[in-house]
Each structure stands twice: as C-alpha cells, then as structure tokens.
N, CA, C, O and CB atoms as a CASP TS submission, in Angstrom:
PFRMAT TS
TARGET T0000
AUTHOR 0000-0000-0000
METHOD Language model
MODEL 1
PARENT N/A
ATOM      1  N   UNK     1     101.720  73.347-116.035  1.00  0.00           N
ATOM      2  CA  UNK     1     102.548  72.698-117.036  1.00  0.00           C
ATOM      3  C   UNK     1     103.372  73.757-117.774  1.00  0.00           C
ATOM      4  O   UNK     1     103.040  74.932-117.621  1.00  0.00           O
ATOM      5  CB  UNK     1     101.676  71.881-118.028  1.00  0.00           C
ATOM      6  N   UNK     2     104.485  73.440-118.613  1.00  0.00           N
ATOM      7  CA  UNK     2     105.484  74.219-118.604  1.00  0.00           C
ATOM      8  C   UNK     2     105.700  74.271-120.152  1.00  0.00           C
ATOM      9  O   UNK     2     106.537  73.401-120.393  1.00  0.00           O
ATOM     10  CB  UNK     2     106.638  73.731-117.694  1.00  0.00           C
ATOM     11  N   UNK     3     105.323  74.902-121.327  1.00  0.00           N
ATOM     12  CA  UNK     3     105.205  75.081-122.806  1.00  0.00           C
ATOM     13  C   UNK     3     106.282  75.278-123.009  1.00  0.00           C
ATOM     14  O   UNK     3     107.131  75.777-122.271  1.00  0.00           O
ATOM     15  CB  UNK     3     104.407  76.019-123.411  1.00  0.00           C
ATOM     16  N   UNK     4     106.370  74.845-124.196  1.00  0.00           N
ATOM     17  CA  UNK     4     107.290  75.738-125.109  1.00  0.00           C
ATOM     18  C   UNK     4     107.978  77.152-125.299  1.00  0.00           C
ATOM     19  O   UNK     4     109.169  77.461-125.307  1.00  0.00           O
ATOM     20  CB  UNK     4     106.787  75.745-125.926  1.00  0.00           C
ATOM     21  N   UNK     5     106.873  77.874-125.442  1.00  0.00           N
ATOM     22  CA  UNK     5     106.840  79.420-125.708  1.00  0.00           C
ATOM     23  C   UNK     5     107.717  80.063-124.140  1.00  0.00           C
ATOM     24  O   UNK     5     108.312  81.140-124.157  1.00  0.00           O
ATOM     25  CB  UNK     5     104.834  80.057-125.904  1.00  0.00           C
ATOM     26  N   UNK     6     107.638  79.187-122.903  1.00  0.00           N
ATOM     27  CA  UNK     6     107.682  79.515-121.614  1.00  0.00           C
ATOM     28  C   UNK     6     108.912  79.096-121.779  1.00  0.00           C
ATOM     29  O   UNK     6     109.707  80.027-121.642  1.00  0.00           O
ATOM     30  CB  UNK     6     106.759  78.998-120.546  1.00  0.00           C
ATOM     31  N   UNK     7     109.384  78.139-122.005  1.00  0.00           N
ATOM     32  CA  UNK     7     111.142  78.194-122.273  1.00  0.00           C
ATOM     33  C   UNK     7     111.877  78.776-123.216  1.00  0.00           C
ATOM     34  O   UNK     7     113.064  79.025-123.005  1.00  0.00           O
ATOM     35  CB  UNK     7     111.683  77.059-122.488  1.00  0.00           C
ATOM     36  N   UNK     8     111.137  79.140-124.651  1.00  0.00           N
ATOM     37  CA  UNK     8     111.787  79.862-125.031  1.00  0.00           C
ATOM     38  C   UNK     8     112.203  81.274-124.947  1.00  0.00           C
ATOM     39  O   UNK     8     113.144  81.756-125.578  1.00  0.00           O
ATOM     40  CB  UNK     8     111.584  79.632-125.652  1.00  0.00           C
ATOM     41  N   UNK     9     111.275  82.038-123.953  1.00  0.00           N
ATOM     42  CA  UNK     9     111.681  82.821-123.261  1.00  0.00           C
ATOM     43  C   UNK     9     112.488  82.884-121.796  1.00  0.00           C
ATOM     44  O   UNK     9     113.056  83.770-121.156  1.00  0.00           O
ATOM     45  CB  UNK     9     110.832  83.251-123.307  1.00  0.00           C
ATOM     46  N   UNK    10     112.311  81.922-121.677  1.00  0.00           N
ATOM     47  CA  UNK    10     113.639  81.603-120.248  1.00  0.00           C
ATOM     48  C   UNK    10     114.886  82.223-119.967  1.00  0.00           C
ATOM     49  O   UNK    10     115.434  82.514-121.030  1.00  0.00           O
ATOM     50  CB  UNK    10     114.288  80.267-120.300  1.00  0.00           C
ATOM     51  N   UNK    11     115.454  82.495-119.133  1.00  0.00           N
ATOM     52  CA  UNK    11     116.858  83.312-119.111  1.00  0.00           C
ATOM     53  C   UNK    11     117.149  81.829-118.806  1.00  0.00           C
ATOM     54  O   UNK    11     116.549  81.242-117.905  1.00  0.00           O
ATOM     55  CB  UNK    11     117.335  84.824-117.912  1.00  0.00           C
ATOM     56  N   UNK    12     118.262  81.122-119.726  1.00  0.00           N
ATOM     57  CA  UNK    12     118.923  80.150-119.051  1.00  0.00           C
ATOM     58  C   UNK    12     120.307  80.723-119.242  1.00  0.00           C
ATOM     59  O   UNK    12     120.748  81.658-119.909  1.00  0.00           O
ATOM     60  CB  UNK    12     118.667  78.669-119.569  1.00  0.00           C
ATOM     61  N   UNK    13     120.784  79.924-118.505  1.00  0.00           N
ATOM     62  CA  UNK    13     122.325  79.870-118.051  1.00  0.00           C
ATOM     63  C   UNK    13     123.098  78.983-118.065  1.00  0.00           C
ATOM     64  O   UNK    13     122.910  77.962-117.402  1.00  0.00           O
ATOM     65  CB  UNK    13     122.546  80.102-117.013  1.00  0.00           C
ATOM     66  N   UNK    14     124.371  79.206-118.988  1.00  0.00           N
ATOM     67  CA  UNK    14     125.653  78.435-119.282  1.00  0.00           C
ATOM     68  C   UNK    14     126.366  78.028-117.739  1.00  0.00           C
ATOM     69  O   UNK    14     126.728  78.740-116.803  1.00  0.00           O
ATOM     70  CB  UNK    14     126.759  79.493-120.300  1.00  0.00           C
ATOM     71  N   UNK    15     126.376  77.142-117.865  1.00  0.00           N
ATOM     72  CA  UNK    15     127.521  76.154-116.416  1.00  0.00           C
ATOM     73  C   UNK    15     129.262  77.199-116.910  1.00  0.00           C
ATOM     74  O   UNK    15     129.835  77.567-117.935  1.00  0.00           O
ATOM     75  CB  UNK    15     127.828  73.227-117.025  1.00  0.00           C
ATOM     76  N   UNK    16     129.396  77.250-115.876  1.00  0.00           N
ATOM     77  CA  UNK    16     130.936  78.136-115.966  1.00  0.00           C
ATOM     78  C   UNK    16     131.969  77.036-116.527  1.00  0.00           C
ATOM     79  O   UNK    16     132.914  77.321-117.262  1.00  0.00           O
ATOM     80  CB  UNK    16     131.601  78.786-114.194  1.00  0.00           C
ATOM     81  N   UNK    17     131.671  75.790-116.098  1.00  0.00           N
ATOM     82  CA  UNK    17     132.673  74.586-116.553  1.00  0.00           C
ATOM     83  C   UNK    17     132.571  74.093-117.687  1.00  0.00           C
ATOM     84  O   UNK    17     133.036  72.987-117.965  1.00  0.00           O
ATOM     85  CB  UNK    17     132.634  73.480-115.838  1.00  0.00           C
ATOM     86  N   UNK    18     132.011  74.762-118.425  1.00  0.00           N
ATOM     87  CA  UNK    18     132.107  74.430-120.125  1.00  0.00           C
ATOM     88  C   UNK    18     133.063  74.243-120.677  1.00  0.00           C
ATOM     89  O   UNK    18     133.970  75.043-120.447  1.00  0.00           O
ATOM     90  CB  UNK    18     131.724  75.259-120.968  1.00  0.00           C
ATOM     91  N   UNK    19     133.374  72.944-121.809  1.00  0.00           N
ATOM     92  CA  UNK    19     134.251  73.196-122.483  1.00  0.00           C
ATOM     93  C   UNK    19     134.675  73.933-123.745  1.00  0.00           C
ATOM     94  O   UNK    19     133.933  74.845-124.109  1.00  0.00           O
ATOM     95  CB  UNK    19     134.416  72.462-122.497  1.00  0.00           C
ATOM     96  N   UNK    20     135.943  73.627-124.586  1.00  0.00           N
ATOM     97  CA  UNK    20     135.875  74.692-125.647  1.00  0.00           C
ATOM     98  C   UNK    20     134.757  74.596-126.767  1.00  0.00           C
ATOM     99  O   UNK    20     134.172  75.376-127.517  1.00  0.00           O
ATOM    100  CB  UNK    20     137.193  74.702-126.342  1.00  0.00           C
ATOM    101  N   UNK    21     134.763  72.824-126.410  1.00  0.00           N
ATOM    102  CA  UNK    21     134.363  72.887-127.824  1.00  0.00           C
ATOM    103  C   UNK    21     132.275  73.098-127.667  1.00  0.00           C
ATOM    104  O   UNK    21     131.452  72.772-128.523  1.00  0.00           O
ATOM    105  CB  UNK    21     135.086  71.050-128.740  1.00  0.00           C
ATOM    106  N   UNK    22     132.053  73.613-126.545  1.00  0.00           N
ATOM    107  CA  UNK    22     130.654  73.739-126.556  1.00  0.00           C
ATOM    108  C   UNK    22     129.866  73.104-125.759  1.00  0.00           C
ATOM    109  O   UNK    22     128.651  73.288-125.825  1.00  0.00           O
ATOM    110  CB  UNK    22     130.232  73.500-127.568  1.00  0.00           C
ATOM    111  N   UNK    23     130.527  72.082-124.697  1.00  0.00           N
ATOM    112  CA  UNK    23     130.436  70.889-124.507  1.00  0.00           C
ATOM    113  C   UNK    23     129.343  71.256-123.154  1.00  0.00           C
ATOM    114  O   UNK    23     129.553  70.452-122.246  1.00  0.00           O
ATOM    115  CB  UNK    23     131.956  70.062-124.351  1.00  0.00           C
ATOM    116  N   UNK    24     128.469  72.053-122.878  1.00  0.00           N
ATOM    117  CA  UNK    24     128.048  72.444-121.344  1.00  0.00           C
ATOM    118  C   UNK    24     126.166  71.803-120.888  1.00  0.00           C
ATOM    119  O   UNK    24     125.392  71.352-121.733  1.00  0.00           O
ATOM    120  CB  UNK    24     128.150  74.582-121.305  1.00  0.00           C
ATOM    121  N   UNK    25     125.939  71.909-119.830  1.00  0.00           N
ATOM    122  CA  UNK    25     124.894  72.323-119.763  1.00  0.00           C
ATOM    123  C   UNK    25     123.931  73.432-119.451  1.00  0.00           C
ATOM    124  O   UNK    25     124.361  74.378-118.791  1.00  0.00           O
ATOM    125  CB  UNK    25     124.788  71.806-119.450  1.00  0.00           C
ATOM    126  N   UNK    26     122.715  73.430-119.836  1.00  0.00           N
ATOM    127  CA  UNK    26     121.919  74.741-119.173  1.00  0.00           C
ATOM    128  C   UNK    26     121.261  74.663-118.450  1.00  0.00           C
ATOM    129  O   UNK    26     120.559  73.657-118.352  1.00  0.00           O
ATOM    130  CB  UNK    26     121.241  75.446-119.727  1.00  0.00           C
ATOM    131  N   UNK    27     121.132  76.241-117.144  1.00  0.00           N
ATOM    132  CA  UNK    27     119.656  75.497-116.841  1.00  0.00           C
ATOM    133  C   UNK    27     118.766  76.912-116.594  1.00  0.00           C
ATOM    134  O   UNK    27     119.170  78.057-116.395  1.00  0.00           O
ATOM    135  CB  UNK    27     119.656  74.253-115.199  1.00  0.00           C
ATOM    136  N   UNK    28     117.623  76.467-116.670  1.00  0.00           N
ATOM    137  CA  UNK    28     117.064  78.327-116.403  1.00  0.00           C
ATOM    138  C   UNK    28     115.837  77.831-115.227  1.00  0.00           C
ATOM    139  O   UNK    28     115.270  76.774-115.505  1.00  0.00           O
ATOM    140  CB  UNK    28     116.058  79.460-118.380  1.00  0.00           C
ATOM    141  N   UNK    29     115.453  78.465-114.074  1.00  0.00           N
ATOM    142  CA  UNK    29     114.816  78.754-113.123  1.00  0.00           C
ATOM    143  C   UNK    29     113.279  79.190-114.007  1.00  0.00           C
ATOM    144  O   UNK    29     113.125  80.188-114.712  1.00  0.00           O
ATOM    145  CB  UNK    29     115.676  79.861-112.203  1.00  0.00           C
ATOM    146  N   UNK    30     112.530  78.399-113.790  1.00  0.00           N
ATOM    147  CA  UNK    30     110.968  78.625-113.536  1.00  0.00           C
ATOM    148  C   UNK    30     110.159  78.833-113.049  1.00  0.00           C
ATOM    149  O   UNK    30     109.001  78.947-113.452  1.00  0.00           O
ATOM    150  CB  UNK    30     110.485  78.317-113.572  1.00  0.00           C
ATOM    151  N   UNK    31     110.787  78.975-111.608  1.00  0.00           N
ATOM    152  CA  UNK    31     109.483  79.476-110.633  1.00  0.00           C
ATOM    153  C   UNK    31     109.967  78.293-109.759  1.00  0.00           C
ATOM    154  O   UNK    31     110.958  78.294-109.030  1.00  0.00           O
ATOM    155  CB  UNK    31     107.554  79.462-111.309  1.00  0.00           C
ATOM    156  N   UNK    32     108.888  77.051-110.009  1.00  0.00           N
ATOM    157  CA  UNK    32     108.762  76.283-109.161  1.00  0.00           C
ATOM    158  C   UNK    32     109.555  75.127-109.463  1.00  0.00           C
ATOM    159  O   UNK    32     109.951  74.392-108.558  1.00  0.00           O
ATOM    160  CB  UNK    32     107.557  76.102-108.956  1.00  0.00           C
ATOM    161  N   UNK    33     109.838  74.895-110.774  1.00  0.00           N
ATOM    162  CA  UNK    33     111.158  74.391-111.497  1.00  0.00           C
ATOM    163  C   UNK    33     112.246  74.424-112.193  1.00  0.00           C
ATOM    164  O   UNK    33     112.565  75.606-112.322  1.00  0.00           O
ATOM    165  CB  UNK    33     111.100  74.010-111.877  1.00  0.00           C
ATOM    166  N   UNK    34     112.844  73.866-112.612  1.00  0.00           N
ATOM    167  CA  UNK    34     114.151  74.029-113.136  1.00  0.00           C
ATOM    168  C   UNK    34     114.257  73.225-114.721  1.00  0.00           C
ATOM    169  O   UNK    34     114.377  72.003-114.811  1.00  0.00           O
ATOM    170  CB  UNK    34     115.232  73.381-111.955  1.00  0.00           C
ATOM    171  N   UNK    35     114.207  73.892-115.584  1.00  0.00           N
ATOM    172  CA  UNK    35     114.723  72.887-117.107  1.00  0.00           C
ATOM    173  C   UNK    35     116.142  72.897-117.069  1.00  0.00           C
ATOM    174  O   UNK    35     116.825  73.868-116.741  1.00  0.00           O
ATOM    175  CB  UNK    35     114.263  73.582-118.827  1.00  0.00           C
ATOM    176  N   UNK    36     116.569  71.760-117.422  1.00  0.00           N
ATOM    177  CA  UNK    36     117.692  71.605-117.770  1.00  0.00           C
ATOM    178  C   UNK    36     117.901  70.924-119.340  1.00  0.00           C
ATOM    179  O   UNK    36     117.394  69.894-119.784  1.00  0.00           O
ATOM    180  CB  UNK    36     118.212  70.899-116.692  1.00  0.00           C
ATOM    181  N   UNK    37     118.775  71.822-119.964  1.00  0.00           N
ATOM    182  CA  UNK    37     119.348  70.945-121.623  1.00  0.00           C
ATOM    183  C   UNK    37     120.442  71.228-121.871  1.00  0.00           C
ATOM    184  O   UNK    37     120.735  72.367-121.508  1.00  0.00           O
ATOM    185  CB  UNK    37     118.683  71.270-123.086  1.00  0.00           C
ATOM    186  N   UNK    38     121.412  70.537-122.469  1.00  0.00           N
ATOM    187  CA  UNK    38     122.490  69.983-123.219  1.00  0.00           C
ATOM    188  C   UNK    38     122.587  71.392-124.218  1.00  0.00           C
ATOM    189  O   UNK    38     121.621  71.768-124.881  1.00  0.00           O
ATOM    190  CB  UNK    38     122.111  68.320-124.022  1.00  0.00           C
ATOM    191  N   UNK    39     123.818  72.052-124.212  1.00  0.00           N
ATOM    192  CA  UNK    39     123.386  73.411-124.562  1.00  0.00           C
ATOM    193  C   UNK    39     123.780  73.178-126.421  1.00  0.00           C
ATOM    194  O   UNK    39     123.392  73.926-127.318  1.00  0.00           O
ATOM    195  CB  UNK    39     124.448  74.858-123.504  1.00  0.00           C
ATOM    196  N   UNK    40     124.535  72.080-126.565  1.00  0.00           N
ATOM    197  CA  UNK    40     124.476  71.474-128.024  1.00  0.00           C
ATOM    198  C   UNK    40     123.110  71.108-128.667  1.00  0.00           C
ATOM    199  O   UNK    40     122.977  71.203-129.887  1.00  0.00           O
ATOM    200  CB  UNK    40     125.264  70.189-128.034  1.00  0.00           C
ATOM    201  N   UNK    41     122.193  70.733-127.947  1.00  0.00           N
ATOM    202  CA  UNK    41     120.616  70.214-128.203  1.00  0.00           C
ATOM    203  C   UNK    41     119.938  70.981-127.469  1.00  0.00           C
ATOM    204  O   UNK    41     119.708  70.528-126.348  1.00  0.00           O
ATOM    205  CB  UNK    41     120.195  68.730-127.836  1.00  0.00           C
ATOM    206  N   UNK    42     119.264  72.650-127.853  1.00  0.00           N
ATOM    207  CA  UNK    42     118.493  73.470-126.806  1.00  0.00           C
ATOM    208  C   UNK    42     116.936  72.879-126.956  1.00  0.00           C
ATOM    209  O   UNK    42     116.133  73.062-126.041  1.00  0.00           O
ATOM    210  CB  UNK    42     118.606  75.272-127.142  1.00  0.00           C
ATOM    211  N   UNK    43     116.633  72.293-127.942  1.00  0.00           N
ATOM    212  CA  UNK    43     115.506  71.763-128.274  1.00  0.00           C
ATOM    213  C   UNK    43     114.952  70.511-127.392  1.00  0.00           C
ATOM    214  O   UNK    43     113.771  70.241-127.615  1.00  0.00           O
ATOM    215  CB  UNK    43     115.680  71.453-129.590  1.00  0.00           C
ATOM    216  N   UNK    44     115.723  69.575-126.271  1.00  0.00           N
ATOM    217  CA  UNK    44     115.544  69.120-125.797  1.00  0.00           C
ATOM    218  C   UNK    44     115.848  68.840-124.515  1.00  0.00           C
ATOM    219  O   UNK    44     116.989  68.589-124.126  1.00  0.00           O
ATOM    220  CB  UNK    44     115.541  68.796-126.330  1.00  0.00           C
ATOM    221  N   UNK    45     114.896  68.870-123.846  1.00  0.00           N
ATOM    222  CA  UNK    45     115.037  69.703-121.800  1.00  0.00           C
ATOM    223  C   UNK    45     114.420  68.753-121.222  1.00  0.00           C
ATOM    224  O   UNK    45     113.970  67.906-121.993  1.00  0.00           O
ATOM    225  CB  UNK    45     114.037  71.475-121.172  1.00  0.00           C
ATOM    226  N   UNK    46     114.193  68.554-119.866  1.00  0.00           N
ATOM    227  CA  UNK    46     114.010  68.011-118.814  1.00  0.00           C
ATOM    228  C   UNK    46     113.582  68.869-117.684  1.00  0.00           C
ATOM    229  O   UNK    46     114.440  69.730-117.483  1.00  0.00           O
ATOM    230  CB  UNK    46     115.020  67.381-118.600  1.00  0.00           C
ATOM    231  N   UNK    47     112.432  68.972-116.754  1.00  0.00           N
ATOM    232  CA  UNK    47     112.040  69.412-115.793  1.00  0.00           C
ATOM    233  C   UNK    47     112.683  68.826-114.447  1.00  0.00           C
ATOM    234  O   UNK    47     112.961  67.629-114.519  1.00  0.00           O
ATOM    235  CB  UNK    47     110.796  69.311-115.944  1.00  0.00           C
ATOM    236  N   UNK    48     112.993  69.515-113.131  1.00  0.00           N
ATOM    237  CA  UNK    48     113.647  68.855-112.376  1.00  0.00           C
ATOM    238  C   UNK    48     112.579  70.188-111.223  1.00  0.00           C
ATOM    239  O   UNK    48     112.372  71.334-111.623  1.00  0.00           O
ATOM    240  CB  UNK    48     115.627  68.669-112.669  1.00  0.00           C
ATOM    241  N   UNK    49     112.074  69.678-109.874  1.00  0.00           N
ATOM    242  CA  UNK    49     111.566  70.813-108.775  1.00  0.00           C
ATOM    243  C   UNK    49     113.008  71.330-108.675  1.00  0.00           C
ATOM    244  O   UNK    49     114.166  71.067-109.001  1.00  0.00           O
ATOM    245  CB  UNK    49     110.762  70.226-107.097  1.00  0.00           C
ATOM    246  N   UNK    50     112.274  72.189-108.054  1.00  0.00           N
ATOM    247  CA  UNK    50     113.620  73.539-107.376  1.00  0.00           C
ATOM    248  C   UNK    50     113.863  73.315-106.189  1.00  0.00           C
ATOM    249  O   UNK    50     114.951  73.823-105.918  1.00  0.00           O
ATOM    250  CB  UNK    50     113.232  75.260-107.266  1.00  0.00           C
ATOM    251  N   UNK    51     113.378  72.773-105.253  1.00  0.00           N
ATOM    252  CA  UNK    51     114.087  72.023-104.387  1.00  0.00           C
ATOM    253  C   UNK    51     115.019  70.613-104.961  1.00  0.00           C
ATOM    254  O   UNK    51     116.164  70.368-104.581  1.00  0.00           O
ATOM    255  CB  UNK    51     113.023  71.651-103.410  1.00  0.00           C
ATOM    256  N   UNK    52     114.610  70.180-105.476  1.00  0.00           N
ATOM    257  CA  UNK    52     115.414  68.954-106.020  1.00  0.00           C
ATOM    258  C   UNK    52     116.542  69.545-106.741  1.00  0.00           C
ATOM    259  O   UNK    52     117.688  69.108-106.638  1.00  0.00           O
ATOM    260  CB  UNK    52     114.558  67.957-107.023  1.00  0.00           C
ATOM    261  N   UNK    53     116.325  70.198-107.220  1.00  0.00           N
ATOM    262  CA  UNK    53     117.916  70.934-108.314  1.00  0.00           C
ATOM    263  C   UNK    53     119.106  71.629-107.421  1.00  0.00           C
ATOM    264  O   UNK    53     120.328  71.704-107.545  1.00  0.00           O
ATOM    265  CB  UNK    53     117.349  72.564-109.552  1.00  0.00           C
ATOM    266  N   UNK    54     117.866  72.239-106.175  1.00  0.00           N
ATOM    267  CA  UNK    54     118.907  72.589-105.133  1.00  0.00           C
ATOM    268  C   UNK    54     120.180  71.912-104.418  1.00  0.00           C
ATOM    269  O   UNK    54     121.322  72.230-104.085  1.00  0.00           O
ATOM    270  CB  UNK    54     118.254  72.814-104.258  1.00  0.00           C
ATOM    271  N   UNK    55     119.336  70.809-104.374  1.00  0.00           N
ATOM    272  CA  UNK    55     119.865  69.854-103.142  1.00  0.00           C
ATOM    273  C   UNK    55     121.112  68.774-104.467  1.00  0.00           C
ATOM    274  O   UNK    55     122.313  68.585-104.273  1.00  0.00           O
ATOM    275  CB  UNK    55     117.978  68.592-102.086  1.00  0.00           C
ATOM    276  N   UNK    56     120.463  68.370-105.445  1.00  0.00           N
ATOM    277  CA  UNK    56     121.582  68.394-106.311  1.00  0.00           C
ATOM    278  C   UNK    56     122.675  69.375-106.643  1.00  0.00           C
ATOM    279  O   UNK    56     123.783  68.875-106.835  1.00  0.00           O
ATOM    280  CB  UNK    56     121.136  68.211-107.248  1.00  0.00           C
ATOM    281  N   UNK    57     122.580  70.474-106.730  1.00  0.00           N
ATOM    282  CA  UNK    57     123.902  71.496-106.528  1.00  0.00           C
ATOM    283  C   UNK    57     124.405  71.410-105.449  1.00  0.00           C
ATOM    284  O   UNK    57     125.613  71.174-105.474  1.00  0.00           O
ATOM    285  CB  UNK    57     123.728  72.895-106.631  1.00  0.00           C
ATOM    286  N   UNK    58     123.852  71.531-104.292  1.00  0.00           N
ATOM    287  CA  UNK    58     124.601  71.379-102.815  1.00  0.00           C
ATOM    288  C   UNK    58     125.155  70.009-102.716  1.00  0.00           C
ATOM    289  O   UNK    58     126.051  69.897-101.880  1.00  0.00           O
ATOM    290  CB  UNK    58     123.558  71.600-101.482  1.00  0.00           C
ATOM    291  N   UNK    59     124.812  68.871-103.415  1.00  0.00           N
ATOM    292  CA  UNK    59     125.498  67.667-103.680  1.00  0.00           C
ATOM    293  C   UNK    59     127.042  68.298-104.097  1.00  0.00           C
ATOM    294  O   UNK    59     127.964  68.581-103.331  1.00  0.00           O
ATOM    295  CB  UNK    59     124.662  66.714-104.942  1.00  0.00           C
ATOM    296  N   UNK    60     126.983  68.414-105.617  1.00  0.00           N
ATOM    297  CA  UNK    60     127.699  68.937-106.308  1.00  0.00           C
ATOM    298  C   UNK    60     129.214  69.429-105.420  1.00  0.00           C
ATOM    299  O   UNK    60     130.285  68.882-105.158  1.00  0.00           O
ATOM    300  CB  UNK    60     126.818  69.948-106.925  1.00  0.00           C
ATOM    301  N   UNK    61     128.704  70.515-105.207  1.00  0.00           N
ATOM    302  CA  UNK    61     129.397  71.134-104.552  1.00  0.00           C
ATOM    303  C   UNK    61     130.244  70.607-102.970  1.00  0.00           C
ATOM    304  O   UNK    61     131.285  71.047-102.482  1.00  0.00           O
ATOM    305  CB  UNK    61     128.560  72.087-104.516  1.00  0.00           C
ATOM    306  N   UNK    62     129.451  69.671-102.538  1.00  0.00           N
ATOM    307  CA  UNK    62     130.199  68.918-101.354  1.00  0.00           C
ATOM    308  C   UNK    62     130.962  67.924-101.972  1.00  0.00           C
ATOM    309  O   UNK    62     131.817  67.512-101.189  1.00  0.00           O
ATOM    310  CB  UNK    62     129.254  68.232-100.247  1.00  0.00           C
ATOM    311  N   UNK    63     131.008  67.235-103.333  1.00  0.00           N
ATOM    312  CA  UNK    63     132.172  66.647-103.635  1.00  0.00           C
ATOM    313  C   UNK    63     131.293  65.070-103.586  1.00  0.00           C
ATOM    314  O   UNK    63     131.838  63.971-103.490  1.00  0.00           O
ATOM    315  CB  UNK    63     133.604  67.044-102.463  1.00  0.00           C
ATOM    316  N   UNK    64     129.636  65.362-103.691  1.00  0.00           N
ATOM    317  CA  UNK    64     129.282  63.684-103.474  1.00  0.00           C
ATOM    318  C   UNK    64     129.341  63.034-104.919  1.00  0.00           C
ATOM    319  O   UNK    64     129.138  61.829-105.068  1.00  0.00           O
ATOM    320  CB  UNK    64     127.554  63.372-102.761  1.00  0.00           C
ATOM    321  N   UNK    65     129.651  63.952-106.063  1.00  0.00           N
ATOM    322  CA  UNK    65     129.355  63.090-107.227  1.00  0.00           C
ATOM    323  C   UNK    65     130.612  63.020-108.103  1.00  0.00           C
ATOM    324  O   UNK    65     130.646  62.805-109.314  1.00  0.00           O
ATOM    325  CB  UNK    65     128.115  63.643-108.059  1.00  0.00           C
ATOM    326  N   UNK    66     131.824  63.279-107.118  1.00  0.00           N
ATOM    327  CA  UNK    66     133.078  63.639-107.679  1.00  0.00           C
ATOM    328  C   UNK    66     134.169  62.270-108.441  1.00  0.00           C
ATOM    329  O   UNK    66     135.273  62.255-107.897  1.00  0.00           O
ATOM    330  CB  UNK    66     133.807  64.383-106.356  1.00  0.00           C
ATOM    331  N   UNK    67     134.077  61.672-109.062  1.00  0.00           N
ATOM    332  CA  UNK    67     135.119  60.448-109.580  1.00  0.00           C
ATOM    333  C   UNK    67     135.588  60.236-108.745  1.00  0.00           C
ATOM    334  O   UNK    67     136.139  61.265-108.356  1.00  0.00           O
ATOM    335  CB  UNK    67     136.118  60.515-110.532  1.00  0.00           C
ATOM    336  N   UNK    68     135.824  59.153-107.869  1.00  0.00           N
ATOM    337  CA  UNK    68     136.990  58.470-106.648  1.00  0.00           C
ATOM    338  C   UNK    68     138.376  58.711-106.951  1.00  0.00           C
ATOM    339  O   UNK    68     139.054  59.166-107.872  1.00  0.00           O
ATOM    340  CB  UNK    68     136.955  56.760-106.506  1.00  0.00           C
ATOM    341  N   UNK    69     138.487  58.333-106.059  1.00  0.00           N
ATOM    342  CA  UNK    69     140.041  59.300-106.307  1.00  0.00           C
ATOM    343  C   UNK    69     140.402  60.706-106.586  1.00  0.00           C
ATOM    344  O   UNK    69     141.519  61.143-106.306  1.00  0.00           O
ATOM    345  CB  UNK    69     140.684  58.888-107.366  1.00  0.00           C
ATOM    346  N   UNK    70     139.731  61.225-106.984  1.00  0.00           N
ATOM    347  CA  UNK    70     139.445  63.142-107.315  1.00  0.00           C
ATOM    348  C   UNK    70     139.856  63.399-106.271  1.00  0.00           C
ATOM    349  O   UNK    70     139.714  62.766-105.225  1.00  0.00           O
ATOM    350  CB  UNK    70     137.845  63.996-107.565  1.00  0.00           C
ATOM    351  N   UNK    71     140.562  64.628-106.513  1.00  0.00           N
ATOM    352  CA  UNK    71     140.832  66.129-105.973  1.00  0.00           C
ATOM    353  C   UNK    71     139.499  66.184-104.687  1.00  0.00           C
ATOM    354  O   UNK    71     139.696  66.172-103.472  1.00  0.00           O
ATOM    355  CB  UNK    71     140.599  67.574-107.536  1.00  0.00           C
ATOM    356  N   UNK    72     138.332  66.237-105.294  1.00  0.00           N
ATOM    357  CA  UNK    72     137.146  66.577-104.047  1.00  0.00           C
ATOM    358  C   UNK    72     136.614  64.986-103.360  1.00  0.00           C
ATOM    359  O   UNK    72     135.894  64.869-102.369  1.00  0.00           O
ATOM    360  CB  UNK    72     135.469  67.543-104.915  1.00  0.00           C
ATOM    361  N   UNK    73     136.889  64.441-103.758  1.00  0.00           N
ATOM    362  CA  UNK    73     136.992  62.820-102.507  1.00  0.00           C
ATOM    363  C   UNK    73     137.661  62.488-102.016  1.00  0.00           C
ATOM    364  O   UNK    73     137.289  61.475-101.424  1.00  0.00           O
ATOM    365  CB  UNK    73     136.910  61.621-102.673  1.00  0.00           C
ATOM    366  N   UNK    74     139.292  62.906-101.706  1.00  0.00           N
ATOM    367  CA  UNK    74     140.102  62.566-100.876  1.00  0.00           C
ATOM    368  C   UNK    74     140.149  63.344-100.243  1.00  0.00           C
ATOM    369  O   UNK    74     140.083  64.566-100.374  1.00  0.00           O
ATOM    370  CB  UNK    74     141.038  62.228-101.122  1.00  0.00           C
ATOM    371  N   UNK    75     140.382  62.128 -98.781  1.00  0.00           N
ATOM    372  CA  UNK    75     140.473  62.704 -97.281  1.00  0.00           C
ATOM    373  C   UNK    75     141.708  62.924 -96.693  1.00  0.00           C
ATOM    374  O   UNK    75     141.977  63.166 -95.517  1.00  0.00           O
ATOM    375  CB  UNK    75     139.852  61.863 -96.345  1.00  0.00           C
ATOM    376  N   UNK    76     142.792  62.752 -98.163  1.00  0.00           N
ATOM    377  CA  UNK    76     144.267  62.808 -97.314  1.00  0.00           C
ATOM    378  C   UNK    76     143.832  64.604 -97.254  1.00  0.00           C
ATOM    379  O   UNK    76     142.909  65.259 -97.736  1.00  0.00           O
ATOM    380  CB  UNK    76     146.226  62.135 -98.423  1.00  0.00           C
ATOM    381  N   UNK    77     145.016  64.933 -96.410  1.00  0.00           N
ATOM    382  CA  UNK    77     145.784  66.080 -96.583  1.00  0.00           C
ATOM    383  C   UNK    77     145.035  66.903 -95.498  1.00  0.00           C
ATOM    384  O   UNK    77     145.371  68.064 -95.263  1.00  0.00           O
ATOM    385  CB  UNK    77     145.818  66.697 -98.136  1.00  0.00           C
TER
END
C-alpha cells in the first residue's frame, strides 16, 4: 500500500502540455504504480498499475483519445 509520506517524497512530473494558467497534470512512477493528481490539488491522487498507465500513454499518443475531427483522427491527407 502506498502512504502518504511515500508520495510526498515522489519525483513527480509536470505534463509538458500545461497551460498558463497552471492548468496540468502530474504523475510520479512508484515502482509498481503510478499516482496521478491535478497539479492545482497535489493533495489529492489516484493510483493507476504501470502497465495500465503505459498502455494509456501509448493510447495517447496513437491519437485514440483525440476529439473527432482533430488534427490526430483524421485520415485525410
């Protein structure tokens, strides 16, 4: 199980796609999981496996969770 004291020492990490006004998420690597929080609210996180967080970024990144019509869901061109 995954304490307090164990995240507050966490190296987490800012998403590069942040906005100005603060607007991002975090996430820091645990070993065998992944917390993720709202970097406006660090006080409140979510556990996700590290395979599962993986395979959600490799989502990500192929364009499966992209708004229709987006730049990364169209098949013209």
């Amino acid at each position: 199980m995954i304490n307090r004291a164990e995240l507050a020492q966490a190296a987490w990490k800012k998403s590069a796609q942040s906005d100005q006004q603060g607007g991002c998420v975090s996430v820091a690597n645990l070993g065998t999981h992944c917390a993720i929080r709202d970097s406006k609210n660090p006080g409140r996180w979510f556990l996700v496996s590290l395979p599962s967080w993986r395979a959600f970024v490799a989502g990500v990144k192929r364009g499966e969770f992209a708004p229709e019509g987006s730049r990364e869901t169209s098949r013209e061109g």
